[in-house]
C-alpha atoms as one frame of an Amber mdcrd trajectory, in Angstrom:
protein
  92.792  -9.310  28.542  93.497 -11.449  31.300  95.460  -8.865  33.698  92.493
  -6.692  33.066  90.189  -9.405  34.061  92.178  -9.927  37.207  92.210  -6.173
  37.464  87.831  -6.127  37.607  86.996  -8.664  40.382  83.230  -8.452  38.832
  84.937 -10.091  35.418  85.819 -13.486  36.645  83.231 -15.277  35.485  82.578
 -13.603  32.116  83.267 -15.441  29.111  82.683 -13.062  26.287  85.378 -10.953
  25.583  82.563  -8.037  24.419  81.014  -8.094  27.521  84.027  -8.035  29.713
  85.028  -5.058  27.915  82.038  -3.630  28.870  82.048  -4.500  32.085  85.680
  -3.208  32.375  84.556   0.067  30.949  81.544   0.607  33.370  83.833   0.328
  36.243  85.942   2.614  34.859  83.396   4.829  34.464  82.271   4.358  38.073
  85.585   4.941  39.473  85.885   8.153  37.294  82.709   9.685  38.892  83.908
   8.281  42.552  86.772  10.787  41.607  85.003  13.612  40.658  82.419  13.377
  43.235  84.690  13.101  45.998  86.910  15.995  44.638  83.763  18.051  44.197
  84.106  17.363  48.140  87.183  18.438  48.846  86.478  21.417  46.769  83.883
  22.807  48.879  85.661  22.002  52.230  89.128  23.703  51.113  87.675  26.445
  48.157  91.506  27.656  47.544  91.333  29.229  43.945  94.825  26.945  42.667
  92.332  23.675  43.361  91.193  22.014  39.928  90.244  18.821  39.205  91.937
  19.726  35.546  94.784  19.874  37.029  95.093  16.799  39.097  94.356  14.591
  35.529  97.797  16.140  34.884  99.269  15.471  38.167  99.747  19.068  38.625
  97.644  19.878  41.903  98.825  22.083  44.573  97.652  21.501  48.012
């Protein structure tokens, strides 16, 4: 719990362990559609049929 805590800068000062899982998760969350949304980017600036966003979960993207 604590490396995640130190992981979440937003977490340092929250005691309940419910609610800095929650926390945790929401910025997960956020960073997962930062992801998306900036690979929806790249997708439309370099529209090469191999491109997938499937793929790079998988480490499997070809540039």
């Amino acid at each position: 719990m604590k490396s995640l805590q130190d992981l979440v800068s937003r977490c340092n000062k929250i005691t309940g362990r419910a609610r800095m899982l929650d926390e945790i998760i929401n910025y997960v969350q956020s960073l997962q559609r930062q992801v998306e949304f900036l690979f929806m980017n790249i997708a439309t600036l370099n529209p090469r049929p191999e491109f997938n966003i499937d793929n790079f979960s998988r480490k499997e993207v070809r540039f």
